[in-house]
C-alpha positions in Angstrom: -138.4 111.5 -75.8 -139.6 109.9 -78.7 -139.8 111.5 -82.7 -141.0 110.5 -85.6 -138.3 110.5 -88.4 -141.1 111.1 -91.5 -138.7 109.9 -94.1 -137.1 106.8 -92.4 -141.2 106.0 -91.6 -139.9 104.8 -87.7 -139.9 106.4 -83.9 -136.5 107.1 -82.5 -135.3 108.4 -79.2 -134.5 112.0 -80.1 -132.1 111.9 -77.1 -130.0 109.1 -78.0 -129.9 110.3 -82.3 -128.4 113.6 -80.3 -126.3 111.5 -78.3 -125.1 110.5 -81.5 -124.8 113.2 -82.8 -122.3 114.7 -79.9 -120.4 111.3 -79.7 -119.0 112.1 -83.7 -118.6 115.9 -82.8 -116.3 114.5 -80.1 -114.6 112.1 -82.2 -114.5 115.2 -84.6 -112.8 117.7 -82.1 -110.4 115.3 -80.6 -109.3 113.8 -84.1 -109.5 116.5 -87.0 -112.1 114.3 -88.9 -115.7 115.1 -90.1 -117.0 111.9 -88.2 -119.4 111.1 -91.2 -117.7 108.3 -91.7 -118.5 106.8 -88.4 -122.2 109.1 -88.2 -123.9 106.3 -90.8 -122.8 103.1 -89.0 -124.0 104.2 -85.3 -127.2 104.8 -87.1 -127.5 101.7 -89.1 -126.9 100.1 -85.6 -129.5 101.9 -83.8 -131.5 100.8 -86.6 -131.9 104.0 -89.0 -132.7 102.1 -92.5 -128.9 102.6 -94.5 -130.1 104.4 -97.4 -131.8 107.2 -94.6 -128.9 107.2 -92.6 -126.5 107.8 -95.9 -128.0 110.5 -96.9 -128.9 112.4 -93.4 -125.3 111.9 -92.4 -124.5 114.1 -95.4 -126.7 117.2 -94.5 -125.0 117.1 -91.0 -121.8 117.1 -92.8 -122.5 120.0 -94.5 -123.4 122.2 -91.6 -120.8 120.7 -89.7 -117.9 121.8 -92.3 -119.2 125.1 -92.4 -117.4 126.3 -89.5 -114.2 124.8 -90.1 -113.7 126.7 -93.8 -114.6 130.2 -92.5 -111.5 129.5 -89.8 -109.7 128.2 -92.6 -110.0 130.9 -95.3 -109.5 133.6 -92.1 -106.0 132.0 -91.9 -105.4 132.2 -95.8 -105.0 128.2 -95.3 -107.8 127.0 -98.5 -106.5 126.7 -102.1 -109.7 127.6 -103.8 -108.5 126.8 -107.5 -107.7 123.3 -106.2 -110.6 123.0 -104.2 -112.6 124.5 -106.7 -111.3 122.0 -109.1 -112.5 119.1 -107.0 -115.7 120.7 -106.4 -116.4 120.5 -109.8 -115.2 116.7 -110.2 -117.5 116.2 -106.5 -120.3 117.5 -108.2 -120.0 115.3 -111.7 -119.5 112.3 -108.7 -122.5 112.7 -107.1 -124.3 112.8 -110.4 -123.0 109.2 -111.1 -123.1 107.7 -107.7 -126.8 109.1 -107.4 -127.4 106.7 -110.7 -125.7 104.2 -109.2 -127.9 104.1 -106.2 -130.9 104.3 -107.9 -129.9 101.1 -110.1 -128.7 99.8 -107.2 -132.2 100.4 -104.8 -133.9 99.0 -107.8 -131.5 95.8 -107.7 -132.5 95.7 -103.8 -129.2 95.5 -103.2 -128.2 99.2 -102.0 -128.1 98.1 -98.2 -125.9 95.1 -98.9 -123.5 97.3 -100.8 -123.6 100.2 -98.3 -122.6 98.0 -95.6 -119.6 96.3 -97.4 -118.2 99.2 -98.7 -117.8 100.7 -95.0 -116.7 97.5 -94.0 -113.6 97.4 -96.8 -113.0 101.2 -96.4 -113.1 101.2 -93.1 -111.4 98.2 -92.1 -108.6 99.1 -94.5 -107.8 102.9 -93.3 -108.1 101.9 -89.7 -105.5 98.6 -90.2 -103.3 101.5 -91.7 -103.7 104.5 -89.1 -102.9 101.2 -86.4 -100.0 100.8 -88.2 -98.6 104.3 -88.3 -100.0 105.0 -84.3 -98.2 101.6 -83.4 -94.8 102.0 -84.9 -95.0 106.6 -83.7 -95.4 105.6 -80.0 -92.6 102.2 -80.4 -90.3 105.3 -82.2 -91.4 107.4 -79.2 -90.1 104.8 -76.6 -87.2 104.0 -78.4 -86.2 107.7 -79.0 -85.3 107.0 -82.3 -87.5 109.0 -84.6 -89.3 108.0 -87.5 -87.6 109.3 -91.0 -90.2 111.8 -92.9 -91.5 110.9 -95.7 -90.7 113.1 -98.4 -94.0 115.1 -99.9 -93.8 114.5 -104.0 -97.2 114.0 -106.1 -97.4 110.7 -107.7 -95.6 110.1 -110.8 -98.8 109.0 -112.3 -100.0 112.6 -111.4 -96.7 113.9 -113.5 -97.5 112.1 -116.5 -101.1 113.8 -116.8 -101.1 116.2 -119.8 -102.2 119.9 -119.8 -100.5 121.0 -116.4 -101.8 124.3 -114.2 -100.0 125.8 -111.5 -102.0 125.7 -108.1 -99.4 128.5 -106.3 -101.2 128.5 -102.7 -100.4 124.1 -102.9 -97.2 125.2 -104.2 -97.8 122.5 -107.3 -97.2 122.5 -111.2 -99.8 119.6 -112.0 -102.9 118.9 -114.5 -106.0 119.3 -113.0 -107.8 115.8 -113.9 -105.4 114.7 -111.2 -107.8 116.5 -108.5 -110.7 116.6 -111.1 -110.4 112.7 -111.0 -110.2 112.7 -106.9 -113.4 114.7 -106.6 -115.1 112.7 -108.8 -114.4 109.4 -106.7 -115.1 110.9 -103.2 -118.2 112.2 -104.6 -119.5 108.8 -105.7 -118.8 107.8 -102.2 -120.3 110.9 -101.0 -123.5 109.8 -102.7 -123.3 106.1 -101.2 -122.1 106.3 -97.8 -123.0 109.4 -96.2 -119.4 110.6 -95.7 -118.3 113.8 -96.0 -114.7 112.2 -97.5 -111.9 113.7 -95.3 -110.3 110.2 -94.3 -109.7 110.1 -97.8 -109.0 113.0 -99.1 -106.7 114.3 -96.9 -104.1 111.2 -97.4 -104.7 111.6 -101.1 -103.9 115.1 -101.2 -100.5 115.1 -99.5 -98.9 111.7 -101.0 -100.8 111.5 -104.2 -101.2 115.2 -105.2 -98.0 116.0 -103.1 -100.1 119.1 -101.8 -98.3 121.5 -99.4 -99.4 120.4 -95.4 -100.5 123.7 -94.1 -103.6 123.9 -96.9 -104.7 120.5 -97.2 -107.1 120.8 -94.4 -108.6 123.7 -95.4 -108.9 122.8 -99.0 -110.7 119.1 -97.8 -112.8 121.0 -96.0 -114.2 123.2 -99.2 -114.3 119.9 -101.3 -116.8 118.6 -98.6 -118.4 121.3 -98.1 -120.1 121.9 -101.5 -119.7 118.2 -102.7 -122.0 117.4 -99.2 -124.4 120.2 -100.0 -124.9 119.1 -103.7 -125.1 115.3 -102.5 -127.7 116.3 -100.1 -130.1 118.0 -102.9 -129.2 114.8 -105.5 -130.7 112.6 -102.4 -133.5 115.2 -102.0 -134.3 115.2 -105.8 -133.4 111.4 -106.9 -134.0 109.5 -103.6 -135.7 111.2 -101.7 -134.0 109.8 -98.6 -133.2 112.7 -96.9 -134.9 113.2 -93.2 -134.6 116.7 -91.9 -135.7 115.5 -88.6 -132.7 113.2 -88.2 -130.3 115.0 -89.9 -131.2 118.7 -87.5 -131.0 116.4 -84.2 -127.7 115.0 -85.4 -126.4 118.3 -86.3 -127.4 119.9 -82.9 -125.5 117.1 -81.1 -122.3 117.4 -83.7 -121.7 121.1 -82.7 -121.8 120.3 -79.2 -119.4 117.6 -79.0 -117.0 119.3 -81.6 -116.5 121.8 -78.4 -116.1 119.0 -76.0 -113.7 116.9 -78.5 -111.4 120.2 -79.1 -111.2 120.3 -75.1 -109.8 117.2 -74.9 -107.5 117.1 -77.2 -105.4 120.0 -76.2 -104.8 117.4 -73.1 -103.9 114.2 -74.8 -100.6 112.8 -76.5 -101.1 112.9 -80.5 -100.2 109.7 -81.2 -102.1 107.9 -78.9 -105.2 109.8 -80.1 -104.7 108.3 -83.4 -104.1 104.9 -81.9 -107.5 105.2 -80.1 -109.2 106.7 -83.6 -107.8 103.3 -85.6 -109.1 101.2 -82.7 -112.5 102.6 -82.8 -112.8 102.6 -86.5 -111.5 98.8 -86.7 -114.1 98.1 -84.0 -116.8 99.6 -86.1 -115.9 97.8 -89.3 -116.1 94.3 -87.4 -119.2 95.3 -86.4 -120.4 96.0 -89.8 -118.7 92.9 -91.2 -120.8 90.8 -88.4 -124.1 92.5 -89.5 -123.9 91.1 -92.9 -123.3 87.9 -91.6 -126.4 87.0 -88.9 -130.0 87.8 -89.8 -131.4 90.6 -88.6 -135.1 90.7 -86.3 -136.8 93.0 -88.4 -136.3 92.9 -92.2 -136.9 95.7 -94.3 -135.8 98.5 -96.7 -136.6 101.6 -98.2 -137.1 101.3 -101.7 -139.0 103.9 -104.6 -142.3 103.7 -105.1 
């Protein structure tokens, strides 16, 4: 079944862009991850031009996270000053990373950069989440458990001046702390397509020191509106946005987000993660050999 993606100027299988689409909703029921992060890179290898695929992947985010923070906030488990706070700092983020793209589309360097930065963000969260997986199941075997990590914010975070008190996180802190955080993962909002999780949610419970039972929920309302503005910035700036793409993706996400949750009621924890960190290293080599070989068909989308 072929479609014509308007923006990305190319045919496409609509059946495999919704297989695609149901492969990250799996990925994002069995893991507890958007599955943005891995949404962009299956596209650039199916041949979606980067730029297109960065800023589809973030509309699907955004409908994607929308049922996640209604079941959050139901549970009272989304600290909205917090969130609200990196909103704010998302929004400022995708302001700068949509100038940055433009400079960087007029350098003709945007897909380069798009590539290596998955390659370096990817490579180095999924070396990490092997790490952790490898050295839960050897405590596992072993029987002797892994010591907890005690949950503090960062002294950096403590030396930050005009402190607020964030009572749902449980945290006396200044605010540029998560201003500053917002801002970042929308810049790479605006670049990569992601909706930011992957990083956000590590950041929030050993930089911030957040309390665990909110951080999800709290992520989840930082992506939300960060992906929603990032998706009009592409709509008003780039112009990179395909609504074809981005409803097929969508439509396969909230299938396979029902499939993943399934599935991982069944499966050990740990190995889950181990199997997440495999596929994410796997993607990142795959990226890193793309930049490496020429491709058949060269092109871009650049402005007019």
């Amino acid at each position: 079944m072929d479609v014509y993606l308007p923006i990305a100027n190319l045919s496409v299988n609509g059946i495999i862009i919704v297989g695609l689409g149901a492969l990250t909703g799996i990925l994002s029921g069995m893991f507890g991850v958007g599955g943005g992060f891995l949404t962009t890179p299956l596209m650039i290898f199916y041949g979606i031009p980067p730029t297109v695929a960065a800023a589809s992947a973030a509309s699907q985010v955004t409908g994607a996270s929308v049922s996640g923070v209604f079941a959050h906030a139901k549970r009272g488990n989304v600290d909205y000053l917090m969130g609200s706070v990196m909103v704010f700092g998302g929004i400022v983020g995708t302001g700068l990373g949509a100038l940055l793209f433009n400079l960087l589309a007029r350098l003709g360097q945007i897909d380069t950069v798009i590539n290596i930065l998955y390659v370096v963000m990817l490579g180095s969260i999924g070396g990490l989440m092997a790490k952790e997986s490898i050295q839960a199941i050897r405590a596992e075997r072993s029987g002797v458990p892994i010591a907890a990590k005690k949950r503090r914010h960062h002294p950096m975070v403590a030396s930050l001046p005009m402190r607020w008190r964030f009572y749902r996180s449980g945290l006396y802190i200044s605010p540029l702390a998560p201003l500053l955080l917002g801002i970042f993962t929308g810049i790479l909002t605006m670049l990569m397509g992601i909706g930011g999780g992957f990083i956000l949610v590590p950041a929030m419970l050993y930089i911030l020191g957040m309390s665990a039972n909110v951080v999800v929920g709290t992520s989840l309302w930082q992506i939300l509106f960060t992906t929603i503005a990032t998706t009009m910035m592409h709509s008003m700036t780039t112009h990179a946005v395909d609504i074809v793409l981005a409803s097929l993706l969508l439509l396969g996400s909230v299938t396979g987000a029902q499939l993943g949750a399934q599935f991982a009621q069944k499966a050990s924890p740990v190995k889950l993660r181990l199997i997440l960190a495999l596929i994410v290293l796997l993607v990142a080599a795959r990226m890193a050999l793309g930049l490496g070989y020429r491709p058949d068909e060269i092109y871009t989308v650049a402005p007019l």
